[in-house]
LOLUM-592151 format. One record per residue (C-alpha): residue number from 1; residue in one letter; chain; x, y, z. Coordinates in nm, 2 decimals. Example, Ala and Ser with C-alpha at 12.3 -4.5 7.8 and 13.67 -1.06 7.14 Angstrom:
SITE/1/a/A/1.23/-0.45/0.78
SITE/2/s/A/1.37/-0.11/0.71
END
This chain:
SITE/1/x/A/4.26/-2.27/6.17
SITE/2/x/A/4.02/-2.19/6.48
SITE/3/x/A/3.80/-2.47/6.54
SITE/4/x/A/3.41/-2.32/6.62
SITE/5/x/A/3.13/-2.44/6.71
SITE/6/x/A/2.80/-2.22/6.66
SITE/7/x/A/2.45/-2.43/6.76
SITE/8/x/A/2.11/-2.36/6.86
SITE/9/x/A/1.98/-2.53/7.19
SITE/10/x/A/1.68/-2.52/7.41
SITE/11/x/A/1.67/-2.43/7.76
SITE/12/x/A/1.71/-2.77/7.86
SITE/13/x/A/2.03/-2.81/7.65
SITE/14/x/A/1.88/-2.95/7.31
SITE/15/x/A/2.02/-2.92/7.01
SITE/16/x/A/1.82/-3.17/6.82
SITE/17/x/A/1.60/-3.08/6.45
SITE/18/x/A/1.58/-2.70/6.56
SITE/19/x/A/1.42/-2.62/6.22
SITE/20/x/A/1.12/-2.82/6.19
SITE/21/x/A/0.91/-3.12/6.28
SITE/22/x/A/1.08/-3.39/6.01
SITE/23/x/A/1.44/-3.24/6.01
SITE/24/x/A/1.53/-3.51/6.30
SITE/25/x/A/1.33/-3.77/6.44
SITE/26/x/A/1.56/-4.04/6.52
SITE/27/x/A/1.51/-4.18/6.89
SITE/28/x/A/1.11/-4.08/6.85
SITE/29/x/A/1.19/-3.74/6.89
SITE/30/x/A/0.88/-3.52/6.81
SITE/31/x/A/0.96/-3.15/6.89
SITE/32/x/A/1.16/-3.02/6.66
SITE/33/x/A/1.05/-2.68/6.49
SITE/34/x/A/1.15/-2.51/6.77
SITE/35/x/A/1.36/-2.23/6.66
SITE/36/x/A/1.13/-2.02/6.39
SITE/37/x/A/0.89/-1.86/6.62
SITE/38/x/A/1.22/-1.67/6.84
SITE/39/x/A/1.45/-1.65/6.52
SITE/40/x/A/1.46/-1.22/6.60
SITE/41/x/A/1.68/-0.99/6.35
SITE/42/x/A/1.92/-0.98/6.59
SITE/43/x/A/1.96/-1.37/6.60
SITE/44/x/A/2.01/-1.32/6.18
SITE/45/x/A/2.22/-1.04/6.22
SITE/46/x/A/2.46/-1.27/6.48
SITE/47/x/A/2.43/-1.58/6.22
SITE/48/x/A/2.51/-1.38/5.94
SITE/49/x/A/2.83/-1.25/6.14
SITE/50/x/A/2.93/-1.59/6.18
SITE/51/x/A/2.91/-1.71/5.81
SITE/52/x/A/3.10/-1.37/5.68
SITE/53/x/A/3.39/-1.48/5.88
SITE/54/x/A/3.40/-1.88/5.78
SITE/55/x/A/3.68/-2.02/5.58
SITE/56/x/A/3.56/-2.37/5.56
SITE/57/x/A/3.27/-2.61/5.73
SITE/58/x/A/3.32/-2.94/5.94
SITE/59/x/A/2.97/-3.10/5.91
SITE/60/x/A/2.84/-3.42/6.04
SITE/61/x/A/2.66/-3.69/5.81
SITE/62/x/A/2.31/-3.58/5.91
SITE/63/x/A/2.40/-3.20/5.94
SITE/64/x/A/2.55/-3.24/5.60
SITE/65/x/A/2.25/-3.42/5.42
SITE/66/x/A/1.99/-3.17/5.59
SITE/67/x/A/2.22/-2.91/5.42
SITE/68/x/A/2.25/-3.06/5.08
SITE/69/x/A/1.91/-3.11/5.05
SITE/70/x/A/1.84/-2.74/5.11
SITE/71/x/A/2.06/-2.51/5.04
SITE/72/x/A/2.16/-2.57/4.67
SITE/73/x/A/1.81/-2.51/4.63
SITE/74/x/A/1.81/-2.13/4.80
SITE/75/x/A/2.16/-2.04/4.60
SITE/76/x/A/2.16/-1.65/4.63
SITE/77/x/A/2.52/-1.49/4.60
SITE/78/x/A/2.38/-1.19/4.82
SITE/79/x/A/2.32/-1.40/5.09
SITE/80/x/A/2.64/-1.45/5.29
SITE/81/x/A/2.50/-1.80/5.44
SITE/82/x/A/2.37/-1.93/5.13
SITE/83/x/A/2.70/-1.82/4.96
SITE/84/x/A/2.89/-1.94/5.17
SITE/85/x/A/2.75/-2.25/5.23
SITE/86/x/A/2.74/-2.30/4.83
SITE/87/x/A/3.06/-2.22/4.79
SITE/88/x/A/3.32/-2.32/5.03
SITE/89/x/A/3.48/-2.65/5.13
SITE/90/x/A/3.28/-2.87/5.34
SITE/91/x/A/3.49/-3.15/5.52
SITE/92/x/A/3.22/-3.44/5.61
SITE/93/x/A/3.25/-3.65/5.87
SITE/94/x/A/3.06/-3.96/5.85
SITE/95/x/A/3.12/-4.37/5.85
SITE/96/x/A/2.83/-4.49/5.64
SITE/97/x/A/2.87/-4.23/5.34
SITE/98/x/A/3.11/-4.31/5.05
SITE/99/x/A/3.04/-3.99/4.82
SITE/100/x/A/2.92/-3.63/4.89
SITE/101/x/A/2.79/-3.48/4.56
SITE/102/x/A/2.78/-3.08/4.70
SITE/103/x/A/2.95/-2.89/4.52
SITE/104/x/A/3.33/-2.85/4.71
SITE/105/x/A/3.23/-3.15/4.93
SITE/106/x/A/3.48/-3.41/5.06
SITE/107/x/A/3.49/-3.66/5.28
SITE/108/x/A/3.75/-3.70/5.56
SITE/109/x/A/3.95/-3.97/5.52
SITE/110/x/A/4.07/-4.20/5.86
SITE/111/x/A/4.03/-4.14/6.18
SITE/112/x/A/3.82/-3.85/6.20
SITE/113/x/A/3.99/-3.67/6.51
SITE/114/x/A/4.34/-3.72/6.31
SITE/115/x/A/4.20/-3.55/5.98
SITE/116/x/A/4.04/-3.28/6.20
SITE/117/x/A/4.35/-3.19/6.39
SITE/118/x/A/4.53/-3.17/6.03
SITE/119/x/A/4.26/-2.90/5.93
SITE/120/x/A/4.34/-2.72/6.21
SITE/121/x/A/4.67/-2.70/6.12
SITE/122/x/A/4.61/-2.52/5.85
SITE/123/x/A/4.65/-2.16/5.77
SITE/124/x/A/4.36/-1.94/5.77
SITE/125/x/A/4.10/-1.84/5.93
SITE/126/x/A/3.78/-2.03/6.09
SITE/127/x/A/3.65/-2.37/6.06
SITE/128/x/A/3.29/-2.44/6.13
SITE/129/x/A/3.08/-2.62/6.27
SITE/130/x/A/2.73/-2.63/6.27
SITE/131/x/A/2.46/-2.88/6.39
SITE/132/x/A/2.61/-3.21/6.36
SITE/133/x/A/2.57/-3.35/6.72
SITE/134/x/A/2.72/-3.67/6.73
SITE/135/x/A/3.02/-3.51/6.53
SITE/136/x/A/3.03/-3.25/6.82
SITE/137/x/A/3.06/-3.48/7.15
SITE/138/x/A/3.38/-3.66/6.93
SITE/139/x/A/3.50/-3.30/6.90
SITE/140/x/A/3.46/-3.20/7.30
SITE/141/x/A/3.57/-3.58/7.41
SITE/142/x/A/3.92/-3.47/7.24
SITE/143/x/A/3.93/-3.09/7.30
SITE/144/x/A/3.95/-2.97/6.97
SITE/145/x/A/3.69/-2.71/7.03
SITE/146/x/A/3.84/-2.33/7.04
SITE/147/x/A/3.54/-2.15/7.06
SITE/148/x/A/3.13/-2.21/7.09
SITE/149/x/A/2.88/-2.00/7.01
SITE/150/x/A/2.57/-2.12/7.14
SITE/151/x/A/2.21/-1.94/7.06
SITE/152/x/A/1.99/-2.05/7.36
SITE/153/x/A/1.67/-2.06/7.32
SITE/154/x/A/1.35/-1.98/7.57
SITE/155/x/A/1.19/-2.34/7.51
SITE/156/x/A/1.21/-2.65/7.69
SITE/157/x/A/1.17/-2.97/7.51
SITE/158/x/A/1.22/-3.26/7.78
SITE/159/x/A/1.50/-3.49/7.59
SITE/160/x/A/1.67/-3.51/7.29
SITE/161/x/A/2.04/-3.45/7.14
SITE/162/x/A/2.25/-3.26/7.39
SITE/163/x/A/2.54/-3.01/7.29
SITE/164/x/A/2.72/-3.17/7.63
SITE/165/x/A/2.58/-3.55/7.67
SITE/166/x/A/2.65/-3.74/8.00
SITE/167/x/A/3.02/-3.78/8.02
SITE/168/x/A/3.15/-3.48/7.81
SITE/169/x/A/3.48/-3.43/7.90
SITE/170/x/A/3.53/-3.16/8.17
SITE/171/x/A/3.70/-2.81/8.04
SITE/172/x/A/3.72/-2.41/8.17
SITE/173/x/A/3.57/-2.13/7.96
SITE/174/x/A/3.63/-1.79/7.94
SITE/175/x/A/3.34/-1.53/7.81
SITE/176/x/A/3.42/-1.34/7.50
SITE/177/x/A/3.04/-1.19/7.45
SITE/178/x/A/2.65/-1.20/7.59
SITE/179/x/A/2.34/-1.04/7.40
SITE/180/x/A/2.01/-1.11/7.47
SITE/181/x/A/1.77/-1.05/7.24
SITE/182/x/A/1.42/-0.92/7.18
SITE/183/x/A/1.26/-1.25/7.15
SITE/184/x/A/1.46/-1.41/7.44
SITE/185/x/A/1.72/-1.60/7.29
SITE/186/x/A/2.05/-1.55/7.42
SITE/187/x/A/2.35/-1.58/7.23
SITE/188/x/A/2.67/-1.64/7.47
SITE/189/x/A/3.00/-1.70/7.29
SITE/190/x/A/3.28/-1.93/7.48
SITE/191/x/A/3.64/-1.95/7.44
SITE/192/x/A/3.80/-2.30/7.55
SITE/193/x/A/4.05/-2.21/7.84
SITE/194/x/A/4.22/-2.57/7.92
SITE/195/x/A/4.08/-2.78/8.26
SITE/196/x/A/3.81/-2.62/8.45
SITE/197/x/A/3.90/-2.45/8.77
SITE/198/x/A/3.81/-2.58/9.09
SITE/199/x/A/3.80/-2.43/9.49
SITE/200/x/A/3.62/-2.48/9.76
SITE/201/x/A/3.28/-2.31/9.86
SITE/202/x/A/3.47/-2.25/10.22
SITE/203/x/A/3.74/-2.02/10.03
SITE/204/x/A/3.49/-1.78/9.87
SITE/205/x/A/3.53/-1.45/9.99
SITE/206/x/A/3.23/-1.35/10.24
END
C-alpha cells in the first residue's frame, strides 16, 4: 500500500487544531480555527478526491479521538469523507489508549514503525494519513512517507505543531501537481524521491 500524508498547514508551517479554537490546545496554543474562512470548493473538491481513493486510515491518538467524536455523528453514505471515514479500517497509533470503540477501529500492536511497515506491505491501494502530528514526524524520521499532500494555507499563526519539526530527517521530492485556489490556499502534492540532492551555488548555470 502507498503510504500518504494529506495535512492542512499555515504559512508558517502549522499544522496544529486547523478546525477550530478547542480542537487542540495542548502547549497553550490559542489559534486554531484557522482553516474555515479559506476552505474554497476547490479545497472540497481536492479533499473529496483524496477520500474516494483511500483504502484504509493511519491516525494518531488525538487525530483519532477528534475523529470519533465527530464523524459518527455526521454518518451520510453520500458523502465520500464521511463514508469513508465510517466505514473503513482505521489503524491507531497511540501508547496511552488500550481500546478504540469506532466502528472498524484497531489498535497497532508493537512497535509502531514495524506494524506500519507491515501495512504497507499489503496489497491495495492507499493508506492515509490525516492530522496526527506527532504520528507524522515518527513517520518522516523513518521514511515511510510515499507521498504528501499538503493544503497550505494564507495565515500565519507564530508557533505550534509543525508538519517538519526541528530535526526531520533530510529527503528529495519530486512535484506530482500545484493548484492554487480562489481563496489562496495552495494545494502542492509531493512524491518522496530518496536523499535530497545537493550542488554548489558556484555550479549553477549563469
Amino acid at each position: 500500500m502507498k503510504l500518504t500524508v494529506t495535512t492542512f498547514q499555515t504559512l508558517d508551517g502549522v499544522m496544529q487544531a486547523p478546525g477550530g479554537a478547542e480542537e487542540d490546545t495542548s502547549d497553550g496554543f490559542d489559534q486554531g480555527g484557522w482553516v474555515a474562512p479559506h476552505f474554497d470548493a476547490e479545497v472540497n473538491t481536492f479533499m473529496t478526491s483524496v477520500f474516494e481513493r483511500t483504502e484504509a486510515f493511519l491516525l494518531g491518538r488525538k487525530t483519532y479521538e477528534i475523529f470519533a467524536a465527530h464523524w459518527p455523528e455526521a454518518a451520510d453514505p453520500d458523502d465520500p469523507i464521511a463514508n469513508g471515514l465510517n466505514t473503513l479500517p482505521k489503524h491507531v497509533a497511540s501508547t496511552t489508549l488500550t481500546s478504540v470503540e469506532w466502528e472498524n477501529s484497531s489498535l497497532l500492536e508493537g512497535d509502531v514503525v514495524q506494524a506500519v511497515t507491515e501495512l504497507k506491505e499489503r496489497e491495495g491501494g492507499e493508506l492515509q494519513v490525516h492530522g496526527s502530528a506527532n504520528l507524522i514526524q515518527t513517520l518522516n524520521e523513518h521514511g515511510l512517507v510515499d507521498e504528501y499532500n499538503v493544503l497550505t494555507f494564507p495565515v500565519i499563526v507564530g508557533g505550534g505543531k509543525r508538519l517538519f519539526e526541528d530535526g526531520s530527517k533530510p529527503v528529495g521530492l519530486e512535484s506530482v501537481s500545484y493548484t492554487k485556489t480562489p481563496s489562496g490556499v495552495t494545494i502542492d502534492v509531493w512524491r518522496t524521491a530518496g536523499a535530497p540532492q545537493r550542488a554548489e551555488a558556484a555550479e549553477l548555470d549563469r
